[in-house]
KEBADREN-122345 format. One line per 10 residues: number of its first residue (from 1); for each residue x, y, z of N, C-alpha, C, O. Coordinates in steps of 0.02 Angstrom, whole numbers, plus 50000, padded with zeros to 5 digits. Layout:
<sites>
NUM = X:Y:Z:X:Y:Z:X:Y:Z:X:Y:Z; ...
</sites>
This chain:
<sites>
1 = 51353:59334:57084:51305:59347:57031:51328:59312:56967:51385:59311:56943; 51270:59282:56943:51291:59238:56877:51308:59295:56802:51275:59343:56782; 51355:59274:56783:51376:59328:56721:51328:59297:56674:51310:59239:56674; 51308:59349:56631:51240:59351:56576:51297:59311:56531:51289:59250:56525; 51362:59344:56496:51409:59300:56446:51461:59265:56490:51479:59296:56539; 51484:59214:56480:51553:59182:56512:51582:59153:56456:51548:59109:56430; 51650:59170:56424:51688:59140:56364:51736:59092:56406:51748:59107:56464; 51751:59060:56391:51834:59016:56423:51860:58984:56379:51836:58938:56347; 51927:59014:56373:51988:58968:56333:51937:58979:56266:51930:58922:56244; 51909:59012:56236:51873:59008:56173:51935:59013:56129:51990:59035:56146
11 = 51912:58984:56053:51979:58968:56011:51937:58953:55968:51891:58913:55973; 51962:59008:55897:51926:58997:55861:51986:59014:55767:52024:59058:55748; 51962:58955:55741:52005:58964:55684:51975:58970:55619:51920:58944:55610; 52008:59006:55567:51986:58982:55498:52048:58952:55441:52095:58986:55421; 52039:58897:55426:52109:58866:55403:52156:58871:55442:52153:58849:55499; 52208:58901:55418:52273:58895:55473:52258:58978:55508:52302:58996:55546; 52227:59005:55503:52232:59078:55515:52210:59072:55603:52149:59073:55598; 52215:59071:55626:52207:59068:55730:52172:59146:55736:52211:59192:55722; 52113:59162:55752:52084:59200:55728:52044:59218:55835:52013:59270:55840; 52049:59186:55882:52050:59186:55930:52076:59142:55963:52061:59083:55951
21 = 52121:59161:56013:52170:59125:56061:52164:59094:56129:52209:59108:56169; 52114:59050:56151:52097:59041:56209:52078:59122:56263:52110:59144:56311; 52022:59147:56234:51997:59208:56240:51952:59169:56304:51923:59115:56308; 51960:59210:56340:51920:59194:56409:51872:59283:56434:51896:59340:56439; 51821:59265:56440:51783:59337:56460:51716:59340:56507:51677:59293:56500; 51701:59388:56551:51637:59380:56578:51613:59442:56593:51643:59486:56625; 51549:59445:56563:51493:59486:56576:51452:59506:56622:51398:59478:56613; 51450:59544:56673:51400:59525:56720:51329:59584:56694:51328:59638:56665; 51271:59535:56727:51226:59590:56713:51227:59679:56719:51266:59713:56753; 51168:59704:56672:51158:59766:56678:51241:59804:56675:51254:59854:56709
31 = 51290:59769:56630:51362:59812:56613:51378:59808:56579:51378:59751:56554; 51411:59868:56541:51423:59861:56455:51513:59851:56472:51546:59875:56518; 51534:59805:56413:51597:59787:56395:51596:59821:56343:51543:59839:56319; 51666:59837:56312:51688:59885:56263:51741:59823:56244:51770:59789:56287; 51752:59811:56155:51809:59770:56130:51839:59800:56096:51811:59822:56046; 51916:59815:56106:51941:59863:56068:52001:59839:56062:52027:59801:56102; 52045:59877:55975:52091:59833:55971:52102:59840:55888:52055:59860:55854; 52161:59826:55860:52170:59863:55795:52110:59792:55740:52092:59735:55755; 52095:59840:55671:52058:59800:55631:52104:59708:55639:52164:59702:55648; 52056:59651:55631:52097:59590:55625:52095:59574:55686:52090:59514:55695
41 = 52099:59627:55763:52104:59580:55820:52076:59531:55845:52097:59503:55896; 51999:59504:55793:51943:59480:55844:51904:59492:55849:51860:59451:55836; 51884:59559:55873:51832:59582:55910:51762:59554:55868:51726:59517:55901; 51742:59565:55810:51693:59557:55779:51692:59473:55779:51634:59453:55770; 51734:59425:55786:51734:59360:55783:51723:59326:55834:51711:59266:55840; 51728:59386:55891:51705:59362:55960:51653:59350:55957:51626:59295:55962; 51616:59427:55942:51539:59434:55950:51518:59388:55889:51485:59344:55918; 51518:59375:55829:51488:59305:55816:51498:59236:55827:51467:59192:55797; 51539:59229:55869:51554:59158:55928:51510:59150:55953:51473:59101:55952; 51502:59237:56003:51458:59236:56056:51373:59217:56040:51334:59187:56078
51 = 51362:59243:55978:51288:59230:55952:51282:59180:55926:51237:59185:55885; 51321:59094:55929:51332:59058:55915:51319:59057:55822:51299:59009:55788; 51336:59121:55799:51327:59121:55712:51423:59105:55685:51450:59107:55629; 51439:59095:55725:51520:59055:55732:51532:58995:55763:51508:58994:55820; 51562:58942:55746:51551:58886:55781:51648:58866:55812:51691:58845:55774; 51654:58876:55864:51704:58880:55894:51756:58816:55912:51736:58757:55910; 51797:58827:55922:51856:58765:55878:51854:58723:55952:51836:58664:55959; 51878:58774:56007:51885:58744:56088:51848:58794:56134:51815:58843:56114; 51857:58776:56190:51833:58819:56251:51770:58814:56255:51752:58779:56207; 51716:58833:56293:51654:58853:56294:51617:58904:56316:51651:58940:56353
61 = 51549:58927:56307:51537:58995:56312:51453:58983:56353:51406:58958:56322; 51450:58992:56382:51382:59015:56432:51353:59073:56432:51387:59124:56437; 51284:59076:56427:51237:59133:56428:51200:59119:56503:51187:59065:56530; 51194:59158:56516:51152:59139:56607:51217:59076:56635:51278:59079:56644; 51162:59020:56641:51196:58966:56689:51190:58909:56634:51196:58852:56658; 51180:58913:56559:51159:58873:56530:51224:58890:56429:51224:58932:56384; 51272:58811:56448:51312:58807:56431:51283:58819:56337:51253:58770:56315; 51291:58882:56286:51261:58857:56244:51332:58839:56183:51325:58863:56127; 51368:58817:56191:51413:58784:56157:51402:58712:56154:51416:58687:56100; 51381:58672:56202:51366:58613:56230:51304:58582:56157:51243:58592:56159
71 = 51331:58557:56115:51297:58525:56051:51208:58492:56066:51164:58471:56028; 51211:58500:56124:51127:58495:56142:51099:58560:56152:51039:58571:56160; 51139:58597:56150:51076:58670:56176:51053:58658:56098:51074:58623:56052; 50985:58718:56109:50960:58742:56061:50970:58809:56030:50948:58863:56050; 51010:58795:55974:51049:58862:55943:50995:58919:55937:51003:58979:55950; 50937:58885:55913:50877:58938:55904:50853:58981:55935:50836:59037:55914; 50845:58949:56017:50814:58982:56066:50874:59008:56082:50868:59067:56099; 50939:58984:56084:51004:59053:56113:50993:59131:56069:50995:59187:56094; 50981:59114:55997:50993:59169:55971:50958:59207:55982:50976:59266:55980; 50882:59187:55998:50818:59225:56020:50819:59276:56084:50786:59327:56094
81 = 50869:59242:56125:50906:59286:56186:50935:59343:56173:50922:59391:56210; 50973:59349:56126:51011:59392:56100:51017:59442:56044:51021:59418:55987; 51018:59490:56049:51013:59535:55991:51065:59549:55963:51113:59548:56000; 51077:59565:55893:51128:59577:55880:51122:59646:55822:51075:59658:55784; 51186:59684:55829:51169:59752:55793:51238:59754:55749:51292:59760:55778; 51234:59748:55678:51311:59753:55642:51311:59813:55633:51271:59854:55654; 51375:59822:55586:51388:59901:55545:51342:59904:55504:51310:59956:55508; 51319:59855:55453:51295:59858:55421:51215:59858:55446:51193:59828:55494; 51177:59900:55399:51118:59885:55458:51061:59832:55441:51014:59815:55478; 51074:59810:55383:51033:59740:55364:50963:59740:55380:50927:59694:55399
91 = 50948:59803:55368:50864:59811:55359:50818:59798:55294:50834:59828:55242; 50749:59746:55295:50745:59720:55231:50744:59778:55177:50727:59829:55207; 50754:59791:55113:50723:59865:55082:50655:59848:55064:50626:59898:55042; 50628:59809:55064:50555:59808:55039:50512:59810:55087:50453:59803:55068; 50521:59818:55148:50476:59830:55216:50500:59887:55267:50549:59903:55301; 50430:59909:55250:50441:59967:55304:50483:59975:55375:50489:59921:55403; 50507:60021:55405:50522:60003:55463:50496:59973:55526:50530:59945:55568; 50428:59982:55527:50379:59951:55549:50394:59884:55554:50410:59863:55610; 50394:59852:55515:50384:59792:55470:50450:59739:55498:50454:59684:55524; 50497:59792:55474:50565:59754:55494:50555:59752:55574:50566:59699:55603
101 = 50543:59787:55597:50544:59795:55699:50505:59723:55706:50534:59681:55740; 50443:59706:55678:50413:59671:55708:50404:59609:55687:50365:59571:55715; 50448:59588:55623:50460:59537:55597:50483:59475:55653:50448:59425:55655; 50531:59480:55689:50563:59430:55735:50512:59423:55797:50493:59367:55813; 50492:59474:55827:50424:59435:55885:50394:59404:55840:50396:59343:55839; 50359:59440:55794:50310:59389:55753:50323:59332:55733:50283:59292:55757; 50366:59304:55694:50387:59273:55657:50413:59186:55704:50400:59126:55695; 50463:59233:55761:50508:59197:55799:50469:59172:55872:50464:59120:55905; 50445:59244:55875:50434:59226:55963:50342:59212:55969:50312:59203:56022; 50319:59213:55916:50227:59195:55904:50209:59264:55947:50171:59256:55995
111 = 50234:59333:55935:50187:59394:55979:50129:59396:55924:50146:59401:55865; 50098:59394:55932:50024:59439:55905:50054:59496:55872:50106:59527:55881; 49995:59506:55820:50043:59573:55791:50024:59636:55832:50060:59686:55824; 49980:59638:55869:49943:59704:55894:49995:59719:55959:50019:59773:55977; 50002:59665:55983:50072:59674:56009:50120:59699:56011:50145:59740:56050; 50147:59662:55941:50228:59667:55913:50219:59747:55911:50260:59788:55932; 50136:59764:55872:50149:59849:55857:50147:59873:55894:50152:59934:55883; 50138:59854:55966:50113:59909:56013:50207:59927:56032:50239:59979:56038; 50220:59871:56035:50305:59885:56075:50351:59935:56019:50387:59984:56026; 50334:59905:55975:50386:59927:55914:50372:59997:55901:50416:60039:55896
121 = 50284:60014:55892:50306:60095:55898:50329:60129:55973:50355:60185:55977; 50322:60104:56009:50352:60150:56066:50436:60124:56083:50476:60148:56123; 50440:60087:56053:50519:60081:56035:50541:60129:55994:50594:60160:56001; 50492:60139:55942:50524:60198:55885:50540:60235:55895:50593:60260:55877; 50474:60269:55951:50452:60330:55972:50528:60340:56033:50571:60384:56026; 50529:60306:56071:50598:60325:56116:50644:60353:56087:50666:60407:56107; 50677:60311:56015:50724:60307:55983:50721:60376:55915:50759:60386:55867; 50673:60403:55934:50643:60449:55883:50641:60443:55814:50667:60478:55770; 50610:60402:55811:50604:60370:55730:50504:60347:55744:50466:60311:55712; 50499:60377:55787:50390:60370:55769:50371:60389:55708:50344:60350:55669
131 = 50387:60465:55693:50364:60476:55603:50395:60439:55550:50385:60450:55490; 50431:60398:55573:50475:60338:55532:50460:60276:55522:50492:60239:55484; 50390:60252:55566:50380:60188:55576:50329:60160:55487:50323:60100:55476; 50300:60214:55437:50297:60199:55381:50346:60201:55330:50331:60183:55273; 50382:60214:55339:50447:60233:55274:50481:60178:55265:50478:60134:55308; 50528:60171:55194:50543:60135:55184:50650:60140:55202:50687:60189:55204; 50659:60090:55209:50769:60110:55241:50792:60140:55192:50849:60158:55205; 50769:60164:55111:50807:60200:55098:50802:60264:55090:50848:60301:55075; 50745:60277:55101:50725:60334:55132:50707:60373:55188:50660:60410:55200; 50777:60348:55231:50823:60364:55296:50880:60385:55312:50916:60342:55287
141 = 50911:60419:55334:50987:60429:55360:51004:60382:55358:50961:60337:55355; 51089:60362:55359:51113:60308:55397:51091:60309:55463:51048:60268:55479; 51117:60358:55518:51091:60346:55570:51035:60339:55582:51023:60341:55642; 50986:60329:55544:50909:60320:55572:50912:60255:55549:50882:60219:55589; 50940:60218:55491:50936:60163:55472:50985:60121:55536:50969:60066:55559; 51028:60150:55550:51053:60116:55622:51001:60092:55669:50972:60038:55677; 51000:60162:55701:50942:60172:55759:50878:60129:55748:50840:60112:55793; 50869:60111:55672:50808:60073:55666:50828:60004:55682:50789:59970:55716; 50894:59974:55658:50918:59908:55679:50932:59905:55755:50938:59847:55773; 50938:59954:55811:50960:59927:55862:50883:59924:55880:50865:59870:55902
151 = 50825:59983:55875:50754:59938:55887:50758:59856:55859:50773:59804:55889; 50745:59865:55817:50722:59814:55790:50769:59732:55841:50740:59685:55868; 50835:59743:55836:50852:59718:55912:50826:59689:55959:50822:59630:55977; 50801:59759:55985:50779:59767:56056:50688:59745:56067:50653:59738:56118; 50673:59739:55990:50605:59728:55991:50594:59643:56031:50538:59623:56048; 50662:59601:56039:50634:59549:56050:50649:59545:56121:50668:59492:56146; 50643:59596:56155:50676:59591:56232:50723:59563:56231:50703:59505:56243; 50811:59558:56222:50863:59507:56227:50884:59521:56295:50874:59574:56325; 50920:59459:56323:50952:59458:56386:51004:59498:56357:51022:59539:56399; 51032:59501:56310:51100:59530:56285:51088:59551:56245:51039:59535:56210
161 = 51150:59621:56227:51151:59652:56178:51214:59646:56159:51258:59648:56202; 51235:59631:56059:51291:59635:56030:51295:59686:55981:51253:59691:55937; 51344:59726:55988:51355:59771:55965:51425:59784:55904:51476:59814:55921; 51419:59760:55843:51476:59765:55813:51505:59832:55769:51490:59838:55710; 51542:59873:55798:51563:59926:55745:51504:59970:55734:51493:59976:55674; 51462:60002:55772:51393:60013:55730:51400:60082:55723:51345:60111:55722; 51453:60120:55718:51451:60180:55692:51496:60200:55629:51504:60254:55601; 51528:60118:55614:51614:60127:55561:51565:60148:55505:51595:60189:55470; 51497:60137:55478:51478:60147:55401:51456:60214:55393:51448:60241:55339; 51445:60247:55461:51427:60326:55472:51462:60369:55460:51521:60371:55477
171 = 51420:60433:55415:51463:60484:55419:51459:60531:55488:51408:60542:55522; 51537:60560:55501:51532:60594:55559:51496:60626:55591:51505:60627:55652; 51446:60661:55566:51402:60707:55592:51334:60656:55616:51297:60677:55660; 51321:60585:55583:51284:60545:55619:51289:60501:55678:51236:60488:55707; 51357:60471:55705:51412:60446:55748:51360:60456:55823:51331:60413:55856; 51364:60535:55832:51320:60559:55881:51250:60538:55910:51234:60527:55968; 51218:60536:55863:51154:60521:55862:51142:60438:55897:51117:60418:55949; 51171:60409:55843:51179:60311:55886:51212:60315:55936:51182:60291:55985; 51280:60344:55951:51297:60324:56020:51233:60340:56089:51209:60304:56133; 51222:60411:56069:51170:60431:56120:51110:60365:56145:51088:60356:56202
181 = 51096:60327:56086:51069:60284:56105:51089:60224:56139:51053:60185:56169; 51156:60222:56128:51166:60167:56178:51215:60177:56264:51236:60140:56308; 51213:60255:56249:51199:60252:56322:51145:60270:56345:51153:60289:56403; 51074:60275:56321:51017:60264:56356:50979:60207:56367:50923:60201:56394; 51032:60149:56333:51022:60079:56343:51042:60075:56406:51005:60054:56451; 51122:60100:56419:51169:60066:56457:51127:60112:56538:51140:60100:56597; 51085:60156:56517:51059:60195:56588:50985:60146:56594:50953:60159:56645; 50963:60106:56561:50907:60057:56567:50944:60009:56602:50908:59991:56648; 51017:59968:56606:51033:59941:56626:51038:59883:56599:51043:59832:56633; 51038:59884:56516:51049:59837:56459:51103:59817:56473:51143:59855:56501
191 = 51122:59742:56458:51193:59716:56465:51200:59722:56404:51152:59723:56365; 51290:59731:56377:51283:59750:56313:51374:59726:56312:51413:59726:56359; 51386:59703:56228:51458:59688:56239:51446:59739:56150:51409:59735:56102; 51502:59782:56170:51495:59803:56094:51586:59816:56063:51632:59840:56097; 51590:59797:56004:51668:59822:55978:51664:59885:55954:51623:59891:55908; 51692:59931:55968:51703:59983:55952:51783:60027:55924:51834:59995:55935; 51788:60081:55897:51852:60110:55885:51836:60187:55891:51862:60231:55858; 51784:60194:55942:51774:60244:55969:51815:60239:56053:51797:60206:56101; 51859:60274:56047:51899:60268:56107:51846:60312:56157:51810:60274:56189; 51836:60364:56166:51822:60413:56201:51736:60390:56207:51704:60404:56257
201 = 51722:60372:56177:51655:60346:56190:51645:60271:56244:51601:60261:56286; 51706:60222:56223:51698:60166:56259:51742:60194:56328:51725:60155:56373; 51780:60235:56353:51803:60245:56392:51725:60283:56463:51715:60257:56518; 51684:60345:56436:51639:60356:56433:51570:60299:56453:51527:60314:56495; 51569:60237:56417:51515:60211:56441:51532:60129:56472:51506:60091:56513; 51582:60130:56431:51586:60047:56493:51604:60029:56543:51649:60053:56577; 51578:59993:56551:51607:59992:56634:51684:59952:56644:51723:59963:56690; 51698:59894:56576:51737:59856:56568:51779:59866:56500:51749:59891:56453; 51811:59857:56496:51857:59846:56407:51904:59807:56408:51946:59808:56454; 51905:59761:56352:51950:59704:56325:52003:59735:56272:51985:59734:56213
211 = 52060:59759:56285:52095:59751:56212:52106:59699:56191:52118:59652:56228; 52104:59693:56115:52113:59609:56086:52184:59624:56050:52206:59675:56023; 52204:59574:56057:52284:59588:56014:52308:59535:55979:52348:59498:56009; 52289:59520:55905:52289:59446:55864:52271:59389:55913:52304:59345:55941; 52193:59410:55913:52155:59347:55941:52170:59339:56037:52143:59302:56079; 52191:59359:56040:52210:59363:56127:52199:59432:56174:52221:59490:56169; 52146:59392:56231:52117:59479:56268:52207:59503:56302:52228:59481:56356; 52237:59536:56271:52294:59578:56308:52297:59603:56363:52350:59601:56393; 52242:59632:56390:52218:59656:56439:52153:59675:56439:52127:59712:56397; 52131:59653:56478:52046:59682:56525:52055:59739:56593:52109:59738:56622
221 = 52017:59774:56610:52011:59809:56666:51955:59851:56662:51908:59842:56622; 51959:59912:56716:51896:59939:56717:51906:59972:56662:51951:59948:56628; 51865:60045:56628:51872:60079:56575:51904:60125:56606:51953:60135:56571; 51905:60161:56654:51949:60211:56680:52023:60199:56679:52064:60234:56649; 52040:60120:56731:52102:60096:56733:52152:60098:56655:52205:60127:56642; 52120:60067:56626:52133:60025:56551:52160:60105:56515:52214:60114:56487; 52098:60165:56528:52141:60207:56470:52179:60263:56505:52206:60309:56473; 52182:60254:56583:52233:60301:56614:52267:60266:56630:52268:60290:56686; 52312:60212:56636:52337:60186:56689:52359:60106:56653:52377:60068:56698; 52361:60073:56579:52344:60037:56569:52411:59986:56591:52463:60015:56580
231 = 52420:59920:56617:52483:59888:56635:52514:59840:56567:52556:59796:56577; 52498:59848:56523:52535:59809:56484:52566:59859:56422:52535:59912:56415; 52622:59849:56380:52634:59901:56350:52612:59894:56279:52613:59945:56243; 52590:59835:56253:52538:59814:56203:52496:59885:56205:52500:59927:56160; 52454:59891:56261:52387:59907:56269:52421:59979:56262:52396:60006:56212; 52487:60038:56305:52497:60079:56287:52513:60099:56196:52497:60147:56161; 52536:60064:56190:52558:60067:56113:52509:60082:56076:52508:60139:56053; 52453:60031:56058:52399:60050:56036:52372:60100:56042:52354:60136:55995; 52360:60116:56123:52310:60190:56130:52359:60253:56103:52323:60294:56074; 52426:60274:56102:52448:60308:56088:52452:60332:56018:52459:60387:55992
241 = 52442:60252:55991:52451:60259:55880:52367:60285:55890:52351:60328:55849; 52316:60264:55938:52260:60288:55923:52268:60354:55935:52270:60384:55881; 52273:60388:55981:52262:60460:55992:52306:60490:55949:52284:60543:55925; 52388:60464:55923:52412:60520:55866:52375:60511:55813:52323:60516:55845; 52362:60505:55777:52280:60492:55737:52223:60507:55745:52178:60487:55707; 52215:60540:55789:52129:60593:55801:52162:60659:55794:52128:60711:55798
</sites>
């Protein structure tokens, strides 16, 4: 089966700073990867590699069977594949939520608007934000202002989903609410690569996890293996400074 992401030997710098290390990774459909790993490892520099909004020093990176590092693809149509969801939730403030959901079919992919609206409210509506689809983001929770960015996402059908940090700007009692949603992605059978520093949550929904350790995957395995059982002592070390700290 062809992996939805394939990284190899990826290497990625800023000035002298080596910021990924011949990072090699693969995705296969309908399975969520978890990137985990202290602040600085990467993880977030992966995922904008991967959305080609990083332009990568060596190695190359494939979506489907179609190389998009390769200076002929079309950066445009890759990104259109792909969704991407930060911490931040980068919703416009002068447009409704509505508005923001259906901006990118419209805009990007030529949907009709009767369209765009038909999907986008029953995107809302899943995501429980329907009495939300007039309001404006700041007159939202964070987590609803989340939940409104991973619609808005998902509004363009992506082969992939990127997921960066999307609960670090939340206060605790909202945390709950977004994860829930993305494991009712991961039960749709969304492929999804997300960084997280939710241990117990990525253990919980991925099927895979990368620790990154200054730019280098340290170890990969299943999510079960990795946090019972993990073989490198990098990877123990970490989980242990993580759990004395909860």
């Amino acid at each position: 089966m062809t992996p939805v992401l394939r990284m190899e030997n990826v290497r990625k710098t800023f000035g002298r700073n080596v910021v990924l290390r011949d990072v090699s990774l693969e995705v296969a459909p309908h399975t969520v990867t978890a990137l985990i790993g202290a602040s600085g490892s990467g993880k977030s520099t992966l995922l904008r590699c991967a959305n080609l909004l990083e332009e990568i020093d060596d190695g190359a990176i494939w979506l489907d069977d179609e190389e998009i590092t390769d200076p002929r693809a079309d950066q445009d149509a890759v990104r259109r594949r792909i969704g991407v969801v930060f911490q931040a939730y980068n919703l416009f403030p002068h447009m409704t939520v509505l508005e923001n959901v259906i901006l990118a079919p419209r805009r990007v992919h030529g949907v009709p608007r009767e369209e765009a609206e038909r999907r986008a409210r029953d995107l809302l509506d899943r995501l429980g934000l329907g009495a939300k689809a007039g309001e404006y983001p700041d007159r939202l929770s964070g987590g609803q202002q989340q939940r409104a960015a991973i619609v808005r996402a998902l509004a363009v059908r992506p082969r992939l989903l990127l997921l960066d940090e999307i609960t670090a700007a939340l206060d605790p009692e909202l945390v709950g609410e977004v994860l829930a949603v993305v494991r009712d992605l991961k039960a749709d059978g969304m492929t999804m690569v997300l960084a997280t520093h939710e241990m117990a949550f990525a253990r919980e929904v991925a099927d895979q996890v990368c620790f990154l350790h200054n730019g280098t995957v340290e170890e990969q395995a299943p999510a079960e293996q990795l946090f019972t059982d993990p073989r490198r002592e990098r990877t123990r070390r970490f989980l242990r400074r993580v759990r004395a700290g909860e």
